[in-house]
N, C-alpha and C positions, 0 to 999 in steps of 0.2 A: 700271233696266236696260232694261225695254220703251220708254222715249221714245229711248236711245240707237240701239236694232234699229232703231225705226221712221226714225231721222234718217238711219242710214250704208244704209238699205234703196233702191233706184231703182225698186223700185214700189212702195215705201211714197207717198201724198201725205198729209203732216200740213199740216191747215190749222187746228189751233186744239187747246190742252191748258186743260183743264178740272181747276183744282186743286180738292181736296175731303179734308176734315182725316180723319183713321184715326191713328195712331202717333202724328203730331205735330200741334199744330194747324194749321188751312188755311191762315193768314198764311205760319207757317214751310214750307208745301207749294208755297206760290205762290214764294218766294224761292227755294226750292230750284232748280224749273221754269224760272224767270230764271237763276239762277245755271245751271245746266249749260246752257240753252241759249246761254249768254254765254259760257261756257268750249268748246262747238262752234264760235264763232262763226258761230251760225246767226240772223240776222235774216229780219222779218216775218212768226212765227208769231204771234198773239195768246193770251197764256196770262191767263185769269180767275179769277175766285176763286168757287167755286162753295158748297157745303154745309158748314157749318163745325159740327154734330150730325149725330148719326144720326136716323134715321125715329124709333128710338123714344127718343130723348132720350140715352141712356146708352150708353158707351163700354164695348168687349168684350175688347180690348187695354190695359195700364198704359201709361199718357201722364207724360212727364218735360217737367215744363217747360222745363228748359235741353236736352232734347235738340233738335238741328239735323237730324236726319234722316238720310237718308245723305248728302248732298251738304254740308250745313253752312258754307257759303257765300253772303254777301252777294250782289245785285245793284245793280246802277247804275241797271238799265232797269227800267221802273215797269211794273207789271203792267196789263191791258187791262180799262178800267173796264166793270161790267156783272156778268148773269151770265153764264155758260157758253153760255145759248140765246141770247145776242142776240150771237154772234162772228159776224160775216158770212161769207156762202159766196161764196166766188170764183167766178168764175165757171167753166164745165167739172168743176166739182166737181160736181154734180149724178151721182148713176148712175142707169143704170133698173134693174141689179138690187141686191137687197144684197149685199154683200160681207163677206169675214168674214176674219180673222190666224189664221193656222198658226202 
């Protein structure tokens, strides 16, 4: 629901989603990420595959493997090789201060 707020927002700028496994694993996080943003029709964000455990090894949440997430939907479009830290910054995307989501 927050990648939705941030897409339909005009002072949101998303320049990159960072998948990372919780509920389901990070493979099905990153399809997900494609898939809605495929069902927006929203091109040119780069979505990654980020941390597929936790810091300390063990899940805190029960994990179904056939679960799909909430979205549970294929994508076409292949996810953005890398991690999460090497998504380039556009340019003007720089701030000088930091910012923060209400």
């Amino acid at each position: 629901m927050a990648l939705l707020y941030l897409l339909a927002s005009p002072e949101a700028e998303l320049v990159g989603i960072a998948s990372t496994g919780g509920n389901v694993a990070v493979q099905q996080v990153c399809e997900n990420n494609l898939g809605l943003l495929e069902l927006c029709r929203v091109t040119g964000i780069p979505v990654s595959k980020g941390a597929g455990a936790t810091l300390t090894g063990r899940w805190v949440t029960p994990r179904d493997p056939t679960d799909r997430g909430v979205w549970g939907m294929p994508s076409c479009r292949p996810r953005t090789p890398g991690s999460p830290a090497t998504i380039p910054r556009r340019p003007g995307c720089a701030r000088p201060t930091p910012f923060r989501v209400n």
